[in-house]
C-alpha positions as CSV (number, residue, x, y, z in Angstrom):
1,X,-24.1,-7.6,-13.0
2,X,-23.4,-5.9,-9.7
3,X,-20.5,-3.8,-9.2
4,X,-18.1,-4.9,-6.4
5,X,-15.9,-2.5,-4.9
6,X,-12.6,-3.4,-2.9
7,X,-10.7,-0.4,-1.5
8,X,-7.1,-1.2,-2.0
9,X,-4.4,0.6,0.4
10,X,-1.7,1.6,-2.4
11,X,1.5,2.6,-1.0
12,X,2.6,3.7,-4.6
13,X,1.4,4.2,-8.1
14,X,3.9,1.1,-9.5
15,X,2.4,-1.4,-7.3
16,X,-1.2,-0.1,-8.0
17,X,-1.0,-1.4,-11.6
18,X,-0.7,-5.0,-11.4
19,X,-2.9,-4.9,-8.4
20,X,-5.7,-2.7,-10.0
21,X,-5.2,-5.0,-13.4
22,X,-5.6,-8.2,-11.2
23,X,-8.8,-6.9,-9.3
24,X,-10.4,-5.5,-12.6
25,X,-9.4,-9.0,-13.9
26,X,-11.3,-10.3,-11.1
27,X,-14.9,-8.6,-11.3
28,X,-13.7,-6.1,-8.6
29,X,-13.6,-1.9,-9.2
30,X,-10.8,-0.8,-7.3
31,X,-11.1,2.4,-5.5
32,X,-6.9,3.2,-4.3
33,X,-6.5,5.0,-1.0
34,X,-3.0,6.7,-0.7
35,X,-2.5,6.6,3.1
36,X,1.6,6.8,3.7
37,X,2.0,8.2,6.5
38,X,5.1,6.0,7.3
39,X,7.1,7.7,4.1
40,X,9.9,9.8,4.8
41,X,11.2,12.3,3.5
42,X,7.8,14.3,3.0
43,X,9.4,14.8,-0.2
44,X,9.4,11.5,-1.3
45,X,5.5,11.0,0.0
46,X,4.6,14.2,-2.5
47,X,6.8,12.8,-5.2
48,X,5.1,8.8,-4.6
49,X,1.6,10.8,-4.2
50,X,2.0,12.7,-7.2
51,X,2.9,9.2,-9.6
52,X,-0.6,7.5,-7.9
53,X,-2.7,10.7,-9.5
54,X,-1.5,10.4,-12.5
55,X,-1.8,7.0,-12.8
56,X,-5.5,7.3,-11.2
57,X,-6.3,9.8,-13.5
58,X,-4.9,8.1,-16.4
59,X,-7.0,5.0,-15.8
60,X,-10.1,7.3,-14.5
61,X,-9.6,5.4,-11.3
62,X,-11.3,7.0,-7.8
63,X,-8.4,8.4,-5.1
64,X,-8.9,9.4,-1.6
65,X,-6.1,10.6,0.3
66,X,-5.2,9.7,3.8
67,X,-3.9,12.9,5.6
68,X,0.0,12.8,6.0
69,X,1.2,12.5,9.6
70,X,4.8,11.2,10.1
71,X,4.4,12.0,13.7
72,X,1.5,9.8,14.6
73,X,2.9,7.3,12.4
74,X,6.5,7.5,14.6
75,X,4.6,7.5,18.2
76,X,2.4,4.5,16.8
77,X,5.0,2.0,15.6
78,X,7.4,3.3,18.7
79,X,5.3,1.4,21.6
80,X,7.9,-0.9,21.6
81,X,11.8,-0.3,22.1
82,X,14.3,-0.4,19.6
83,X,11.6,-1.1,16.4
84,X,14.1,1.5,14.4
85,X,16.8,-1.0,15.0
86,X,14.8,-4.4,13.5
87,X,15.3,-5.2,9.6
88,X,12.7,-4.7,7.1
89,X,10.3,-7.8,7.2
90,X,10.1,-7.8,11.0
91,X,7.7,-6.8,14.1
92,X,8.4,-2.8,13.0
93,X,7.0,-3.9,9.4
94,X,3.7,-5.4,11.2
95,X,3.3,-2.4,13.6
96,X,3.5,-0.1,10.4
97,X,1.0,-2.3,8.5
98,X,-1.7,-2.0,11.4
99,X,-1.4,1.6,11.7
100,X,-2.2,1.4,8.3
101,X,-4.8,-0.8,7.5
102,X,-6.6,0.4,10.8
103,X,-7.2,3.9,8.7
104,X,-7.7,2.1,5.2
105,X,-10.7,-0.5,7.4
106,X,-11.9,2.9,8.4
107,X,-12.0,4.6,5.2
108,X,-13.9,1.9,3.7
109,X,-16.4,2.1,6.3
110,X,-16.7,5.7,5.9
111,X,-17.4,4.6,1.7
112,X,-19.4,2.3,2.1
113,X,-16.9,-0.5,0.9
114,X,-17.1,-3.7,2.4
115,X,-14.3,-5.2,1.7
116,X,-10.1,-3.9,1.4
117,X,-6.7,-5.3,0.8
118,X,-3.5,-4.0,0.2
119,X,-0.6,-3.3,-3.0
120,X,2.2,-4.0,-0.4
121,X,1.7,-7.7,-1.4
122,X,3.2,-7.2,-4.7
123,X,6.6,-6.8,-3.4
124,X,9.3,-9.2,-3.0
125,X,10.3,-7.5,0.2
126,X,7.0,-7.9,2.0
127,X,6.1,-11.0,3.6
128,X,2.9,-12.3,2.7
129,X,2.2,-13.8,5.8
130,X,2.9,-11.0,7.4
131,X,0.3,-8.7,5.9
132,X,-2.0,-11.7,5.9
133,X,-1.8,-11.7,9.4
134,X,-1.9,-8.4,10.0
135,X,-5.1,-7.9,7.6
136,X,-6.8,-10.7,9.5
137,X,-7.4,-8.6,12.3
138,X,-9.6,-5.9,10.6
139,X,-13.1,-7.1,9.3
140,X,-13.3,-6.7,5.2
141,X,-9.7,-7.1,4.4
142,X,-9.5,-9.7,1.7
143,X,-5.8,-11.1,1.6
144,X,-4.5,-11.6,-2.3
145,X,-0.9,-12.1,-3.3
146,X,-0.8,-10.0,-6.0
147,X,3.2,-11.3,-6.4
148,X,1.5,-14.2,-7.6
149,X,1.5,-15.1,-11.5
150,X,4.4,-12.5,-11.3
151,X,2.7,-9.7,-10.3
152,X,5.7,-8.0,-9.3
153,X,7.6,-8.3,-12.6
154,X,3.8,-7.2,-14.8
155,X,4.0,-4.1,-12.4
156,X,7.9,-3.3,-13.6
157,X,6.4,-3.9,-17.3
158,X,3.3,-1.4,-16.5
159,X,5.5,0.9,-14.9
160,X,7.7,1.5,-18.0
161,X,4.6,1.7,-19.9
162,X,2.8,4.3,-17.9
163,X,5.9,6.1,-17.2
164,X,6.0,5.9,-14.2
165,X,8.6,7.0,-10.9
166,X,9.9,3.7,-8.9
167,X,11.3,4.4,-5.6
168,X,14.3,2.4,-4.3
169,X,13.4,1.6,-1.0
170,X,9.9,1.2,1.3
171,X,9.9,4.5,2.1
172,X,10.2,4.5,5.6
173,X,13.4,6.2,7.3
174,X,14.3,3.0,8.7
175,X,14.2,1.4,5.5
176,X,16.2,4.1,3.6
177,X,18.9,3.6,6.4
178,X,19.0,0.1,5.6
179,X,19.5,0.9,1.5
180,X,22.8,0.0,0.1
């Protein structure tokens, strides 16, 4: 049988499990790629980075880490006025998603991996459609709602299981703003 890698953008170790349990469900060998460059405080990148190692190297999983710039990340999704202001779920959310996938598309060129979709599905606050449309712009992304067949509340379950850190917010500064 012939091994199919996806490269799956993981913004966190808690949505990795359900996501990597899915895709192994599916035939697929996940390879995660950690590119966060939208997480603020670096603190809280090092603390979300450190979680998706140990869960990596718990399931003897392959990592590759996206170098951390919150700068770039800031000047990219800033092109247009007032994003800082918008709610989670809008345009901002779509202008941090391309800067992201447009360095995951690239990373799995640079592999070898043909195709790549994201963890950010798995969360209640992400729009589907959103990343969906977002992905559809970069060749190889594969969009899977992995909130289906409750994804999100297996990757709660797994979490406790692996002991694992769950952040309460996105992780961007806008986002942590917008926490009650």
């Amino acid at each position: 049988m012939e091994r199919v890698y996806i490269l799956l953008h993981t913004c966190c170790a808690p949505c990795a499990t359900a996501s990597v349990e899915r895709l192994r469900e599916s035939g697929r060998i996940p390879v995660l790629f950690y590119s966060n460059s939208n997480i603020y405080p670096v603190e809280e990148y090092e603390k979300r980075l450190e979680e998706t190692q140990k869960y990596a190297n718990r399931l003897e999983l392959q990592l590759y880490i996206d170098e951390y710039d919150h700068a770039a990340w800031l000047e990219f999704i800033s092109v247009v006025p007032k994003f800082e202001k918008q709610p989670e779920g809008s345009a901002r959310c779509g202008r941090c998603f391309t800067y992201s996938f447009q360095r995951t598309a690239a990373q799995a060129r640079e592999l070898g991996i043909p195709a790549f979709t994201t963890t950010l599905s798995i969360s209640p606050y992400k729009k589907s459609r959103q990343l969906f449309d977002v992905g559809a712009l970069f060749p190889g992304f594969i969009p899977i709602d992995f909130k289906k067949q409750d994804g999100y509340k297996r990757s709660i379950e797994l979490s406790r299981e692996y002991g694992l850190y769950r952040q309460t917010y996105c992780g961007c500064e806008f986002s942590l703003r917008e926490k009650p």
